[in-house]
mmCIF file as Biopython writes it, N, C-alpha, C and O atoms, coordinates in Angstrom:
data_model
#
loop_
_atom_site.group_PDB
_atom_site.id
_atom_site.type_symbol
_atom_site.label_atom_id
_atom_site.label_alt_id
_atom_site.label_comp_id
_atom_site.label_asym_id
_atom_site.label_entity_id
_atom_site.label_seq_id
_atom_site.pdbx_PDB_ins_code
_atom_site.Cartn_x
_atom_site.Cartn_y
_atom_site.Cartn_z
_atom_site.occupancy
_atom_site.B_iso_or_equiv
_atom_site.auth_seq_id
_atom_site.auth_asym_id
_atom_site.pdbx_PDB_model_num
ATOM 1   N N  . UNK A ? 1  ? 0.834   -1.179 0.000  1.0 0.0 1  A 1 
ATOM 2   C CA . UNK A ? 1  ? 0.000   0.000  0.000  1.0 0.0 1  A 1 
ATOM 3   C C  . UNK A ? 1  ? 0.877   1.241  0.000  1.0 0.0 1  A 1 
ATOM 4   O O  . UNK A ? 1  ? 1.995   1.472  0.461  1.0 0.0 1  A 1 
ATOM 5   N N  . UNK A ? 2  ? 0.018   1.936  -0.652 1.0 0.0 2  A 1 
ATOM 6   C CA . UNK A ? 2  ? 1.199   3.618  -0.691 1.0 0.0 2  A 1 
ATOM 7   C C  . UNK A ? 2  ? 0.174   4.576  0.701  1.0 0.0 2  A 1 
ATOM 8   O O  . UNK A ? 2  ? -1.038  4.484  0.899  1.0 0.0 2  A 1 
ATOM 9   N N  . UNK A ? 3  ? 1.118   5.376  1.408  1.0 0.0 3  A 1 
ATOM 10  C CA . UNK A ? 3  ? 1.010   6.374  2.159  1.0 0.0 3  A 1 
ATOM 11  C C  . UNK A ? 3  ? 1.244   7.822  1.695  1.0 0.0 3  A 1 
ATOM 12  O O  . UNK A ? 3  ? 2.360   8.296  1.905  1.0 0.0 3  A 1 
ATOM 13  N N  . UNK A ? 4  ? 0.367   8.530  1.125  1.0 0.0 4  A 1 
ATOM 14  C CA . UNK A ? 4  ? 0.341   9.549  0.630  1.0 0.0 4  A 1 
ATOM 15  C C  . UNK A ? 4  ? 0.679   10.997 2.140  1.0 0.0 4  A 1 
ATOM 16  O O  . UNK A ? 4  ? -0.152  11.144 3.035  1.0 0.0 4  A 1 
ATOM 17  N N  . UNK A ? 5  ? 1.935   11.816 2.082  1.0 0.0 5  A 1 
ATOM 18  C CA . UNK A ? 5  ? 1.796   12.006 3.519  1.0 0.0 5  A 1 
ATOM 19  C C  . UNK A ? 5  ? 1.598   13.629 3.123  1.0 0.0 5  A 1 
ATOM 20  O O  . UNK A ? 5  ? 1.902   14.028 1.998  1.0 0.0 5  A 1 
ATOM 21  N N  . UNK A ? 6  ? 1.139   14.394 4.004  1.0 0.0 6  A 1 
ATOM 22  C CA . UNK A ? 6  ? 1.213   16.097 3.262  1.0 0.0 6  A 1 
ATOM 23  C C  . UNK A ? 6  ? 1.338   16.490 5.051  1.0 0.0 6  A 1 
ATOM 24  O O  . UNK A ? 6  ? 0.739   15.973 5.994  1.0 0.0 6  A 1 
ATOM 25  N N  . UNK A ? 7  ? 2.681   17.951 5.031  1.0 0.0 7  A 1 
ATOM 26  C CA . UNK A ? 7  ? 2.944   18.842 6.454  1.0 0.0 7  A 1 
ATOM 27  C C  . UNK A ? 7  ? 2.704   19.778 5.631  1.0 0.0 7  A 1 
ATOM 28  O O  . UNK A ? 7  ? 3.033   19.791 4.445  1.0 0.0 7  A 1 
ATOM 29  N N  . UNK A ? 8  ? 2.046   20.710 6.295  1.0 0.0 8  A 1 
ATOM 30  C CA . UNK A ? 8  ? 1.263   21.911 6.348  1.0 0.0 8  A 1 
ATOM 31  C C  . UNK A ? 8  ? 2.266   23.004 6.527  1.0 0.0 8  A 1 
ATOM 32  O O  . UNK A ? 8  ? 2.113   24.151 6.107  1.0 0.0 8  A 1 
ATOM 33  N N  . UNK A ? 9  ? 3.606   22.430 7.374  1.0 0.0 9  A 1 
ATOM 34  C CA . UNK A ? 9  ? 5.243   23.487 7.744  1.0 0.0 9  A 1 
ATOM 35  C C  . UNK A ? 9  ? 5.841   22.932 6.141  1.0 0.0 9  A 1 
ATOM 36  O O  . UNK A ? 9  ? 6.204   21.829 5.731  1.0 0.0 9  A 1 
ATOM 37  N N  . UNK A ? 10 ? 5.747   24.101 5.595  1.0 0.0 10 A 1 
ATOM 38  C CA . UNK A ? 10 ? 6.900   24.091 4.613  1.0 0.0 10 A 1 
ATOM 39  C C  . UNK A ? 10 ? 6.146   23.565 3.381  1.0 0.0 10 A 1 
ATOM 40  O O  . UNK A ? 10 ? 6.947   23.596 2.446  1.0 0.0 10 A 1 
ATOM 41  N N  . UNK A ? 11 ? 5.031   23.124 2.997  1.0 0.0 11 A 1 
ATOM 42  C CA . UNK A ? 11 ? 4.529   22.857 2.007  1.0 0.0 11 A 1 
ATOM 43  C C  . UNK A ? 11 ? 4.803   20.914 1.660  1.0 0.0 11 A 1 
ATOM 44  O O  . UNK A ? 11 ? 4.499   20.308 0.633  1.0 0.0 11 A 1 
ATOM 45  N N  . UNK A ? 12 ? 5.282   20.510 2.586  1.0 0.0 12 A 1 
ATOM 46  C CA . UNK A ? 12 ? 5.709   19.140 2.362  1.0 0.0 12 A 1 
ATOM 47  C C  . UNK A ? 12 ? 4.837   18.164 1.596  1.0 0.0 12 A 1 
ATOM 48  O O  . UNK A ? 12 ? 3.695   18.340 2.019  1.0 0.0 12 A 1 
ATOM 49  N N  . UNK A ? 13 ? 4.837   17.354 0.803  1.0 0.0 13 A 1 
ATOM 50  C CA . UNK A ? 13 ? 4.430   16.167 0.498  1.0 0.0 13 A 1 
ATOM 51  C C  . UNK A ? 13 ? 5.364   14.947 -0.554 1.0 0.0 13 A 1 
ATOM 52  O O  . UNK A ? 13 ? 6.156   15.145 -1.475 1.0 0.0 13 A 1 
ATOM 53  N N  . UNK A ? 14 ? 4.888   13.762 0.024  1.0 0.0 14 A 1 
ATOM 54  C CA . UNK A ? 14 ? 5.664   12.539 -0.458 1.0 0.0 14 A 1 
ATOM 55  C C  . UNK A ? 14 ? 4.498   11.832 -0.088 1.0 0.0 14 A 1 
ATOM 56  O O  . UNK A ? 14 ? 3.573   12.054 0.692  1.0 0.0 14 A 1 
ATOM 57  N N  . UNK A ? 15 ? 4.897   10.614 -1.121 1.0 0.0 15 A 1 
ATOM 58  C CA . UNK A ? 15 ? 4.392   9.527  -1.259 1.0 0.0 15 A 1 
ATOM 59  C C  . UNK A ? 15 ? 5.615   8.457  -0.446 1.0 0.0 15 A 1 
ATOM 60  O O  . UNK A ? 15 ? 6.795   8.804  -0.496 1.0 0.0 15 A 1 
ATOM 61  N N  . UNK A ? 16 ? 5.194   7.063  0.340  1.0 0.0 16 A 1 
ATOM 62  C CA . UNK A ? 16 ? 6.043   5.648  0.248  1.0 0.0 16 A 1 
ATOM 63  C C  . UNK A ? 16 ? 5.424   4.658  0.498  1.0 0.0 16 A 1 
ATOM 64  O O  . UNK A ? 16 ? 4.709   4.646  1.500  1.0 0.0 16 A 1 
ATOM 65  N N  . UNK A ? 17 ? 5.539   3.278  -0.538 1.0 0.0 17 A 1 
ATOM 66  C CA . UNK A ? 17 ? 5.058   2.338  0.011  1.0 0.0 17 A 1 
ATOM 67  C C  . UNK A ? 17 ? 5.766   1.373  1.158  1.0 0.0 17 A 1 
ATOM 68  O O  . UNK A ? 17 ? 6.939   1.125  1.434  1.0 0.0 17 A 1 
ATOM 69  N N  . UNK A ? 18 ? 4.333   0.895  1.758  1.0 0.0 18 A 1 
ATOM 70  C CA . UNK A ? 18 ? 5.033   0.292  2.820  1.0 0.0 18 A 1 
ATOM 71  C C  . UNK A ? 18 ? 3.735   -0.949 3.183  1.0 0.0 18 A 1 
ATOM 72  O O  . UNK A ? 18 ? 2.516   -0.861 3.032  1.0 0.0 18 A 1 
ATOM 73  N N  . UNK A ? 19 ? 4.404   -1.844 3.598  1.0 0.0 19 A 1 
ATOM 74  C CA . UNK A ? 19 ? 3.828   -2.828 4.084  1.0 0.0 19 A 1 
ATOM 75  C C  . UNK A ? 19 ? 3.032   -3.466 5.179  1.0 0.0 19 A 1 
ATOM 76  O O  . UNK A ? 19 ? 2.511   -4.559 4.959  1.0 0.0 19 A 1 
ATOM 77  N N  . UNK A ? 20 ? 2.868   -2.775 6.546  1.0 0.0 20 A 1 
ATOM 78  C CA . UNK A ? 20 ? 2.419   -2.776 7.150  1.0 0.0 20 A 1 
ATOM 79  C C  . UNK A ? 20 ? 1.509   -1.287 7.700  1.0 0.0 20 A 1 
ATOM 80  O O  . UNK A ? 20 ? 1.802   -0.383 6.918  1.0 0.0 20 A 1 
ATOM 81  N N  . UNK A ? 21 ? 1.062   -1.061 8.191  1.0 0.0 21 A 1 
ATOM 82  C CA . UNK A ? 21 ? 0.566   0.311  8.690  1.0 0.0 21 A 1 
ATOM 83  C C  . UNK A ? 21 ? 0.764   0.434  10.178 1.0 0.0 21 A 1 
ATOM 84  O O  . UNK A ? 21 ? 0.250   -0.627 10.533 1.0 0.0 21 A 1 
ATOM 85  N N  . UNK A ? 22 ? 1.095   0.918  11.086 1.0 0.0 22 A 1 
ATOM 86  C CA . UNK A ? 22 ? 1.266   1.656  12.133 1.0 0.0 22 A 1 
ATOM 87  C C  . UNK A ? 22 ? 2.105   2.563  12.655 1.0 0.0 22 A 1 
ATOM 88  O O  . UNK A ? 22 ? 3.158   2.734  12.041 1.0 0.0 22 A 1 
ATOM 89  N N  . UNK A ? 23 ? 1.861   3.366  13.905 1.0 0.0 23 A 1 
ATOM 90  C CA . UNK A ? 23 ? 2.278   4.641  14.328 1.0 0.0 23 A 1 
ATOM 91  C C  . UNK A ? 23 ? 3.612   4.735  14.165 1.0 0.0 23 A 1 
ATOM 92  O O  . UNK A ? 23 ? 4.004   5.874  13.911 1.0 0.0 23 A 1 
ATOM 93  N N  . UNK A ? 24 ? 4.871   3.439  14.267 1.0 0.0 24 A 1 
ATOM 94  C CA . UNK A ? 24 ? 6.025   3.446  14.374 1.0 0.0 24 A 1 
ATOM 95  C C  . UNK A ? 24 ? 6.253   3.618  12.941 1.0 0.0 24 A 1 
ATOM 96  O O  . UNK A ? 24 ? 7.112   4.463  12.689 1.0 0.0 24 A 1 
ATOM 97  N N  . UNK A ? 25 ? 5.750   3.082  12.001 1.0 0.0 25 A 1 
ATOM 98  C CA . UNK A ? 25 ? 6.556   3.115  10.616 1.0 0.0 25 A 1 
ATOM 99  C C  . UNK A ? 25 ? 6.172   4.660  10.547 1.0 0.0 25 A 1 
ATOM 100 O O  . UNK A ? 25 ? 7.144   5.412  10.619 1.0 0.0 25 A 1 
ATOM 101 N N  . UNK A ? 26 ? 4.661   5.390  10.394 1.0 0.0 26 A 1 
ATOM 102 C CA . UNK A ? 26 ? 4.328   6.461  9.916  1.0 0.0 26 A 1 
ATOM 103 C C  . UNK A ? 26 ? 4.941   7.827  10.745 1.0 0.0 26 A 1 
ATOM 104 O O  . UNK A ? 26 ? 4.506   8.930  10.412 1.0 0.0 26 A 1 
ATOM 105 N N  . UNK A ? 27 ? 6.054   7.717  11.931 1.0 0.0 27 A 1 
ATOM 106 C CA . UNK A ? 27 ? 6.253   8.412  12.626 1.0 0.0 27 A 1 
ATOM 107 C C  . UNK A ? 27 ? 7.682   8.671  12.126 1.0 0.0 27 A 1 
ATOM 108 O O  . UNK A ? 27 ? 8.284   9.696  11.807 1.0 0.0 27 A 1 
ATOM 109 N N  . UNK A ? 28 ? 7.989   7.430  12.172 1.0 0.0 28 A 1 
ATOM 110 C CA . UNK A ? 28 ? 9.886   7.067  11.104 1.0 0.0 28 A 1 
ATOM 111 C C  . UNK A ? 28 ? 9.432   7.861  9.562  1.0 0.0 28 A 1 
ATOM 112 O O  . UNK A ? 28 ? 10.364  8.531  9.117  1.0 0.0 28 A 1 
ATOM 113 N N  . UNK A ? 29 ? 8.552   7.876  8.965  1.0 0.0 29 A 1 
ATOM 114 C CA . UNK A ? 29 ? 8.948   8.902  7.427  1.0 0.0 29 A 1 
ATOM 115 C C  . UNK A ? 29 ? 8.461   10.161 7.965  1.0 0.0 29 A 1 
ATOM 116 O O  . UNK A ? 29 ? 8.945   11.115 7.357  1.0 0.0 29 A 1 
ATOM 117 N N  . UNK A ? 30 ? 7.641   10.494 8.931  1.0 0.0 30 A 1 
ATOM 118 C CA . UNK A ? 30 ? 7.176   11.973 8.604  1.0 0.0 30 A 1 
ATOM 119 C C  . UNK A ? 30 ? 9.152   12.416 9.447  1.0 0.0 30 A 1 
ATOM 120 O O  . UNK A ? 30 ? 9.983   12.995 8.747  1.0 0.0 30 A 1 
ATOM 121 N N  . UNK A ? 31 ? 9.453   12.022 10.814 1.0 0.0 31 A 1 
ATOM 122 C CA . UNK A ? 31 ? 10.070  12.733 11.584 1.0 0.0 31 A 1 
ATOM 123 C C  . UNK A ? 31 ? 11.368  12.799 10.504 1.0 0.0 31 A 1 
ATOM 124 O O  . UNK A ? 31 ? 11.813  13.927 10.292 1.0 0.0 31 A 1 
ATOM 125 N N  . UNK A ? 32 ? 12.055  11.569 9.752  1.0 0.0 32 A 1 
ATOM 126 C CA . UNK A ? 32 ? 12.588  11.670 9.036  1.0 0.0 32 A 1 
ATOM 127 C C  . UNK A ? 32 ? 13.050  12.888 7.674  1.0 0.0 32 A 1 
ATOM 128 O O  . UNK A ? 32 ? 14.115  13.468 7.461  1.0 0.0 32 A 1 
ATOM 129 N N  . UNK A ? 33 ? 11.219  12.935 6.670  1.0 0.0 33 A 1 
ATOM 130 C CA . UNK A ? 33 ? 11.455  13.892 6.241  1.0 0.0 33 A 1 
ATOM 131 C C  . UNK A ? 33 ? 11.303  15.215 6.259  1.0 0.0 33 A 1 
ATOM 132 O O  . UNK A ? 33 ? 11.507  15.894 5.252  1.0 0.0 33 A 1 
ATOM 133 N N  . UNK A ? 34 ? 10.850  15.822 7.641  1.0 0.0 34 A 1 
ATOM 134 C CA . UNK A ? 34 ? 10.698  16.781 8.506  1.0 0.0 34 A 1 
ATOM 135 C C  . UNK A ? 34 ? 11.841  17.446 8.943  1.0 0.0 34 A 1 
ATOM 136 O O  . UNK A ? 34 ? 11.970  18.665 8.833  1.0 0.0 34 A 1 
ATOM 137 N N  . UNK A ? 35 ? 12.947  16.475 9.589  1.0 0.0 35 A 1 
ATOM 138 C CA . UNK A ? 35 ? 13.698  16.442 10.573 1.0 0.0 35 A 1 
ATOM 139 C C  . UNK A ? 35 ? 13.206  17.143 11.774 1.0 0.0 35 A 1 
ATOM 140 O O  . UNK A ? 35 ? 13.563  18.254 12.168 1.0 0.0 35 A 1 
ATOM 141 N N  . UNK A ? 36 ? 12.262  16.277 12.352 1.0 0.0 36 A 1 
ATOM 142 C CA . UNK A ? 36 ? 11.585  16.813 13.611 1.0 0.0 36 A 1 
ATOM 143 C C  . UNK A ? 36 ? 12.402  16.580 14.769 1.0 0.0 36 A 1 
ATOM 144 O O  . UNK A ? 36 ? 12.521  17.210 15.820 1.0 0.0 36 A 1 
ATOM 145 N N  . UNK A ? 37 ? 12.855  15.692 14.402 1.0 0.0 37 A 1 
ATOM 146 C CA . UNK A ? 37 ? 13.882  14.719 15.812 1.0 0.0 37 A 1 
ATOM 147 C C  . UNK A ? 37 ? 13.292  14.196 16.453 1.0 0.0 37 A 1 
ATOM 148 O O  . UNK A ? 37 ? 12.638  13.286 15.944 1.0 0.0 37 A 1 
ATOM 149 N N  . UNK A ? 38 ? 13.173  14.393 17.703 1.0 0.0 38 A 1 
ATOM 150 C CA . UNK A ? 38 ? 12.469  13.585 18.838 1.0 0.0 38 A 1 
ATOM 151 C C  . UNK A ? 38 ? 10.984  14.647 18.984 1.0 0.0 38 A 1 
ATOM 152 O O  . UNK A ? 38 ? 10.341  14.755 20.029 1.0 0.0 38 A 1 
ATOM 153 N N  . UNK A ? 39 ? 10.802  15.041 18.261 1.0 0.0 39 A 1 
ATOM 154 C CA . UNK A ? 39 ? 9.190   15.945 18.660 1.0 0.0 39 A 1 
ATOM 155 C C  . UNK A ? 39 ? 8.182   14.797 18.812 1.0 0.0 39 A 1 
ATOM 156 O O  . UNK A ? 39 ? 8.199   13.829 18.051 1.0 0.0 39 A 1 
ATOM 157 N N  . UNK A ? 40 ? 7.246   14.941 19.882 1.0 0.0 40 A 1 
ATOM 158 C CA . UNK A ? 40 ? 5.896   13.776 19.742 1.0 0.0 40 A 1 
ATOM 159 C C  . UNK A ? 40 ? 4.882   14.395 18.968 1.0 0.0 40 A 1 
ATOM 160 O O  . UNK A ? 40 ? 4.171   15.397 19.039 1.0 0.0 40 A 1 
ATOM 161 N N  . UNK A ? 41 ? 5.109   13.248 18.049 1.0 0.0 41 A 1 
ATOM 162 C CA . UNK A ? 41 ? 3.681   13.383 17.231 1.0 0.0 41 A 1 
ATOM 163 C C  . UNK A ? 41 ? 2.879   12.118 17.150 1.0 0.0 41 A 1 
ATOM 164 O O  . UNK A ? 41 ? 3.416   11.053 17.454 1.0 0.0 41 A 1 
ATOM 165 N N  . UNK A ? 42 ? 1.322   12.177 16.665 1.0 0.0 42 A 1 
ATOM 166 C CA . UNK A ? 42 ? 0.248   10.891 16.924 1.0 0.0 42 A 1 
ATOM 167 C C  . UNK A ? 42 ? -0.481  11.443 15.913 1.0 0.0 42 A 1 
ATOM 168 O O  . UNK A ? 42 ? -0.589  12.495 15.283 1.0 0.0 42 A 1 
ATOM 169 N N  . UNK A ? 43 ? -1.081  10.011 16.015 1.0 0.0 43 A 1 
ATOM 170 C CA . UNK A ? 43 ? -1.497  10.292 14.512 1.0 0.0 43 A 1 
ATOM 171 C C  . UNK A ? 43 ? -3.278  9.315  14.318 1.0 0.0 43 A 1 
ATOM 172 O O  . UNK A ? 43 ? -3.443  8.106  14.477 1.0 0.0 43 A 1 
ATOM 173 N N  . UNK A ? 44 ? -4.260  10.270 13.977 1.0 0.0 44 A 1 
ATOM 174 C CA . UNK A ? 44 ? -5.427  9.358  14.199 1.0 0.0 44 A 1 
ATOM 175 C C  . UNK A ? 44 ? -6.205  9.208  12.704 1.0 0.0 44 A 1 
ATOM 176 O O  . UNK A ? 44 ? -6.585  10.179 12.049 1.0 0.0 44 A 1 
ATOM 177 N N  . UNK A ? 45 ? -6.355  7.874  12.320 1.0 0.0 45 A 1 
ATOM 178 C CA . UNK A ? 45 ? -7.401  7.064  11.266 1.0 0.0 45 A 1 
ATOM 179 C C  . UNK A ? 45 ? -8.564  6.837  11.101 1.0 0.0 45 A 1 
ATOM 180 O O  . UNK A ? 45 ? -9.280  6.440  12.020 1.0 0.0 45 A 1 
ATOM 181 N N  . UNK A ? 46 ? -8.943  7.021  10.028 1.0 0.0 46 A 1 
ATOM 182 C CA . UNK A ? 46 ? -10.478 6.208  9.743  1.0 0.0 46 A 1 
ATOM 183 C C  . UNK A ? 46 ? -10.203 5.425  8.847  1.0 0.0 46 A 1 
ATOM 184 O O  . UNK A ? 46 ? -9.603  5.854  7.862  1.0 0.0 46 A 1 
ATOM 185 N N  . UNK A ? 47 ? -10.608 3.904  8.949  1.0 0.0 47 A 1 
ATOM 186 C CA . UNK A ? 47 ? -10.297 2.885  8.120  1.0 0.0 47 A 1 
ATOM 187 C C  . UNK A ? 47 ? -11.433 3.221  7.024  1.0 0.0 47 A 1 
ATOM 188 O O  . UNK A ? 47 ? -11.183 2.976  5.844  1.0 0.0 47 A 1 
ATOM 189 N N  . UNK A ? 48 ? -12.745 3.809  7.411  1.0 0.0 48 A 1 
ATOM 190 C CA . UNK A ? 48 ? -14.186 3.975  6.497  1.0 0.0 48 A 1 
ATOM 191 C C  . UNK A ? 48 ? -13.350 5.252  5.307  1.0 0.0 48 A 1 
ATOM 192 O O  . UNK A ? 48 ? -13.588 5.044  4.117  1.0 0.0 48 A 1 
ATOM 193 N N  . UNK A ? 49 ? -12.801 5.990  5.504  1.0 0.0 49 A 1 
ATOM 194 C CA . UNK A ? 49 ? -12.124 6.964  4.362  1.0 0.0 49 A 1 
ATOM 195 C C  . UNK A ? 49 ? -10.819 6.500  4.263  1.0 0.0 49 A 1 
ATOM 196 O O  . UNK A ? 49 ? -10.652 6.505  3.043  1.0 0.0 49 A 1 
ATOM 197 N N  . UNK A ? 50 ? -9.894  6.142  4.710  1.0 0.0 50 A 1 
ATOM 198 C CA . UNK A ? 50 ? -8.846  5.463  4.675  1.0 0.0 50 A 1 
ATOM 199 C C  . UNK A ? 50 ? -7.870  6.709  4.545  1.0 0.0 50 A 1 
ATOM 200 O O  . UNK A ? 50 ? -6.974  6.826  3.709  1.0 0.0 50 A 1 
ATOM 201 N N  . UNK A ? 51 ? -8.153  7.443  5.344  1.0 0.0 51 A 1 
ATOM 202 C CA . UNK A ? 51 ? -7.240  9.466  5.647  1.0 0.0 51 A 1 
ATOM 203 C C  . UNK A ? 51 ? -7.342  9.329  7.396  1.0 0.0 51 A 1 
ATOM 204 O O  . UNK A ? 51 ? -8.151  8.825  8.176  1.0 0.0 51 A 1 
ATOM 205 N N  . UNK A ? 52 ? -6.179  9.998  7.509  1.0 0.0 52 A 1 
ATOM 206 C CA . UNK A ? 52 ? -5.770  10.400 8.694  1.0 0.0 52 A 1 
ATOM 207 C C  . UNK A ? 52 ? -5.270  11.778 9.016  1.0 0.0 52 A 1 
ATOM 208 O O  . UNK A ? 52 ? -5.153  12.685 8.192  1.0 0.0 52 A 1 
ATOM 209 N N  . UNK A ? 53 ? -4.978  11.848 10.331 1.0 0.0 53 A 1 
ATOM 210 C CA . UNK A ? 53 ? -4.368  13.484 10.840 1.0 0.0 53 A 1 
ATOM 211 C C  . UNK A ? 53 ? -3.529  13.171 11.457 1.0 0.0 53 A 1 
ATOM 212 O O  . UNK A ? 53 ? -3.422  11.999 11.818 1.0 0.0 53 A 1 
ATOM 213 N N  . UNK A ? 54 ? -2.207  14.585 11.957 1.0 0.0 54 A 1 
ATOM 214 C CA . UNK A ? 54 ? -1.338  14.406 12.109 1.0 0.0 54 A 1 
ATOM 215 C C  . UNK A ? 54 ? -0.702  15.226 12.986 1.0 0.0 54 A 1 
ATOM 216 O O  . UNK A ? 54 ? -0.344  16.338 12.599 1.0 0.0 54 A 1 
ATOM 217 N N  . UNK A ? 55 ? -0.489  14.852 14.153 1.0 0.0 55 A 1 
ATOM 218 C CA . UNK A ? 55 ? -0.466  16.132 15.473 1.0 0.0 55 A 1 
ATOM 219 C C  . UNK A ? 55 ? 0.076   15.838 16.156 1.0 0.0 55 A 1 
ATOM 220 O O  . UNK A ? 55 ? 0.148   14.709 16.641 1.0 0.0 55 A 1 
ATOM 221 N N  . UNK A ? 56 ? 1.026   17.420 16.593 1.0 0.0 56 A 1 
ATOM 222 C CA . UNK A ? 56 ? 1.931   17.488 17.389 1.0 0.0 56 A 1 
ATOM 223 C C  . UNK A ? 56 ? 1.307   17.120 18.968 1.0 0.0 56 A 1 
ATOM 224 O O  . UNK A ? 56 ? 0.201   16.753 19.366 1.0 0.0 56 A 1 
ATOM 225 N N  . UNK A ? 57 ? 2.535   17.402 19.594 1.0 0.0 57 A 1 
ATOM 226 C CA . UNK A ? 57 ? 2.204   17.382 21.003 1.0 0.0 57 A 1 
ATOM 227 C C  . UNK A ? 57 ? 1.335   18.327 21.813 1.0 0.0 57 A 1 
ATOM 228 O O  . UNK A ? 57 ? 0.783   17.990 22.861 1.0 0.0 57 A 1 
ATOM 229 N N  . UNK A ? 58 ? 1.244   19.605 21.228 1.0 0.0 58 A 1 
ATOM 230 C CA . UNK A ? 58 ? 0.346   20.165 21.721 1.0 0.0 58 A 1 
ATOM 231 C C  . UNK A ? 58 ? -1.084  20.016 20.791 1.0 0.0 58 A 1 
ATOM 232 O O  . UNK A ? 58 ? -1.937  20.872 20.555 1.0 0.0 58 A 1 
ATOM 233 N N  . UNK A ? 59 ? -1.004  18.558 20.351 1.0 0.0 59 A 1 
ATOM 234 C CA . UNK A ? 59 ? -2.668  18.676 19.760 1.0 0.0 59 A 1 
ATOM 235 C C  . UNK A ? 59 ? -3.049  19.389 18.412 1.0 0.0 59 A 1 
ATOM 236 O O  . UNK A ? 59 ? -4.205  19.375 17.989 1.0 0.0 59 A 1 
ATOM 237 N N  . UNK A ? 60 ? -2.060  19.986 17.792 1.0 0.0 60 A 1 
ATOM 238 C CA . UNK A ? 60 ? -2.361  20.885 16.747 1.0 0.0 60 A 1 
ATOM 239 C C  . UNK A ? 60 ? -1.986  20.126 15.422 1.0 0.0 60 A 1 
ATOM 240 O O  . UNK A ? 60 ? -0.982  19.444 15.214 1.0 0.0 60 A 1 
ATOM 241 N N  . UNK A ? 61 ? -3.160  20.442 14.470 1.0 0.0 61 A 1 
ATOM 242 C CA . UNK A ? 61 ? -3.041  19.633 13.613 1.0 0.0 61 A 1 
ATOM 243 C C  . UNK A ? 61 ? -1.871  20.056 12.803 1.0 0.0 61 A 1 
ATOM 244 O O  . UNK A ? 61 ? -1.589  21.253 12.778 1.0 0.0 61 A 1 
ATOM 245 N N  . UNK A ? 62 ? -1.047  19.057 12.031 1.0 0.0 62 A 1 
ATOM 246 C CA . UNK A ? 62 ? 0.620   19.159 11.773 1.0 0.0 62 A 1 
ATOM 247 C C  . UNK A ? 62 ? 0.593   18.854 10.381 1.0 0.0 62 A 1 
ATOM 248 O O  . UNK A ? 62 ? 1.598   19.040 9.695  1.0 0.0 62 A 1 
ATOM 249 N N  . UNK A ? 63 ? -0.644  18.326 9.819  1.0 0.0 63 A 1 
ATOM 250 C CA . UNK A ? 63 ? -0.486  16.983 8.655  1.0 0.0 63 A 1 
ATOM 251 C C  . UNK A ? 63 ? -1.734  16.217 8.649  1.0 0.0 63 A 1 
ATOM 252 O O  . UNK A ? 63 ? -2.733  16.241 9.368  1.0 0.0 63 A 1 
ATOM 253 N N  . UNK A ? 64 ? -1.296  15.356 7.366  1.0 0.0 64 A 1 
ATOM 254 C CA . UNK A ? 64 ? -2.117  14.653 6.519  1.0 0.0 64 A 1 
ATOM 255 C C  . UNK A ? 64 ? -2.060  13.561 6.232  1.0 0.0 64 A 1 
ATOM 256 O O  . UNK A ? 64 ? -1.013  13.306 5.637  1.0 0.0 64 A 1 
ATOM 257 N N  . UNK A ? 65 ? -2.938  12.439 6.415  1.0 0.0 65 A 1 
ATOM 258 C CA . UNK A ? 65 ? -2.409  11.699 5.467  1.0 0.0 65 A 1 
ATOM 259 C C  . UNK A ? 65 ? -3.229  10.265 4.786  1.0 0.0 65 A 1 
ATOM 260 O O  . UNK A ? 65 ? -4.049  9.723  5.527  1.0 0.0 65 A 1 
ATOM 261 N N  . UNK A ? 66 ? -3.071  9.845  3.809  1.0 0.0 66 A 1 
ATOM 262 C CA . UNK A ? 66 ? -4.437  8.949  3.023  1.0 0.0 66 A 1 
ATOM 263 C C  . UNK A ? 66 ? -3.085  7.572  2.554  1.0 0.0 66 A 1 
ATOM 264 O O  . UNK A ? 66 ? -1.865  7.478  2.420  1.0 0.0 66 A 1 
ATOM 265 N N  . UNK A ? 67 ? -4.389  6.687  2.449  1.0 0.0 67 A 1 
ATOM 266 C CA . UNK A ? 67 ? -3.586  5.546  1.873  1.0 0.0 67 A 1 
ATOM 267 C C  . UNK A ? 67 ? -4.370  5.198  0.498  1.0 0.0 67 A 1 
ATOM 268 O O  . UNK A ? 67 ? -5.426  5.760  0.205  1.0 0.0 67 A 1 
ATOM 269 N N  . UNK A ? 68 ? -3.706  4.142  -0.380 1.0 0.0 68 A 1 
ATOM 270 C CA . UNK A ? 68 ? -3.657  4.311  -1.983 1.0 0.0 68 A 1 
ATOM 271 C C  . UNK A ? 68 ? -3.129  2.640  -1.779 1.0 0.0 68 A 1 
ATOM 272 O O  . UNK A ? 68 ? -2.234  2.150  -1.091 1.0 0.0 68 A 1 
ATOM 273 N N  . UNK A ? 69 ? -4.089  2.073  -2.676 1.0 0.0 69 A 1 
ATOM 274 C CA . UNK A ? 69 ? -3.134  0.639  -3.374 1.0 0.0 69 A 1 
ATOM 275 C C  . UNK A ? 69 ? -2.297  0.430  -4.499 1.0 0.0 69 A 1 
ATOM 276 O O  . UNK A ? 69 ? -1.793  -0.676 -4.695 1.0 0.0 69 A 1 
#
């Protein structure tokens, strides 16, 4: 499956496929191509639209993001 990802800082977006889905893989490409470092971010789904959001530690939405076969 592809992870379509979009940050709202800087105009960001990328695509990667990946094989499994959860918080650890999707936390490893955003912080990666961010270079957030250690910032906490979480991240919440709807399997019924198959899009998610993307938020910092203080709760504020950060990002985007949808999945694609």
């Amino acid at each position: 499956m592809t992870v379509n990802f979009v940050l709202f800082k800087n105009q960001l977006s990328w695509s990667v496929l990946i094989h499994q889905l959860n918080g650890d893989i999707l936390s490893r490409h955003v912080m990666m191509k961010d270079n957030m470092g250690n910032v906490g971010i979480d991240f919440s789904y709807c399997e019924r639209t198959q899009q998610g959001s993307i938020t910092n530690s203080l709760n504020e939405c950060i990002g985007r993001f949808s999945l694609s076969s």
